[in-house]
C-alpha positions in Angstrom: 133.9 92.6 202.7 130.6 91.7 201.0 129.8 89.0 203.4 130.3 91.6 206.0 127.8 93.6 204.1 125.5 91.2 203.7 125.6 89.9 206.8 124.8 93.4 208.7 122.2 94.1 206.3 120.1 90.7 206.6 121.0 91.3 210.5 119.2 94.6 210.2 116.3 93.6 208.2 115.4 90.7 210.5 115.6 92.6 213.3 112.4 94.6 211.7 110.8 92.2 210.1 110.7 90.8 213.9 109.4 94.2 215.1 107.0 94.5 212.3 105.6 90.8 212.8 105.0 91.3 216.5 103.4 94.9 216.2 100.9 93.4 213.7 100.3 90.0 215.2 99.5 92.1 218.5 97.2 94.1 216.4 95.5 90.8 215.5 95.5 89.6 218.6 93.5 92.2 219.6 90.8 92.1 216.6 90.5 88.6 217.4 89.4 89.4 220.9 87.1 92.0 219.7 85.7 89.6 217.2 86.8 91.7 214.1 89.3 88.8 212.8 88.7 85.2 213.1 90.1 83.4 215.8 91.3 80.4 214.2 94.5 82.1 212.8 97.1 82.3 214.0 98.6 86.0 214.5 102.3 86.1 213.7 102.3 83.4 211.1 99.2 86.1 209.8 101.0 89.0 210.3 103.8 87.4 208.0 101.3 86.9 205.1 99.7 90.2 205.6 103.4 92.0 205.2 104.5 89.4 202.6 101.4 90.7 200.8 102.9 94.5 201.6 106.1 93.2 200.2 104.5 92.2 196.8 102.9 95.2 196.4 106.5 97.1 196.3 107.5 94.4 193.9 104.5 95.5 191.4 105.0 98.8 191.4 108.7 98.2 190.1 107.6 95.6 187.1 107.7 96.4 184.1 103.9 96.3 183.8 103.0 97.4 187.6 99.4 96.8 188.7 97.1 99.6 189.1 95.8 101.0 192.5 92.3 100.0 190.9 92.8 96.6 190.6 95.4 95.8 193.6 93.2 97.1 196.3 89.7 95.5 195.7 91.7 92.7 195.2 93.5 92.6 198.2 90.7 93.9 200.3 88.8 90.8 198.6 91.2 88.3 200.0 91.5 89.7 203.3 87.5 89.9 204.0 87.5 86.9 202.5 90.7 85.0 204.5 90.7 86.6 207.9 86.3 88.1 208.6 
């Protein structure tokens, strides 16, 4: 029964992490055309570092030290002007 389980449930999630990958690598796409992101990445291995980076911010906030709103965000912002302008 818990294979079952675990088996519909990592089904589920990879179904939207599929979704979720595509929507923001079309996003991307799109900047890149624009001229707003760079053009030498490329969009869905991005968009899976940009959500792993979502990801890690839900892991934080359930530490037992979780870091603060005023460091995460200049700090993230940082790393994406930096990685992908």
């Amino acid at each position: 029964m818990a294979d079952g389980v675990t088996t519909g449930m990592r089904e589920k999630l990879a179904h939207h992490q599929t979704r979720s990958i595509n929507a923001l690598a079309d996003i991307l796409r799109t900047a890149q055309r624009l001229g707003v992101v760079r053009e030498d990445f490329e969009a869905e291995a991005t968009a899976a570092v940009v959500l792993s980076l979502v990801f890690g911010r839900v892991l934080s906030d359930i530490a037992e030290e979780p870091i603060s709103d005023e460091r995460w965000i200049p700090t993230i912002m940082k790393f994406l002007e930096s990685a992908l302008i």
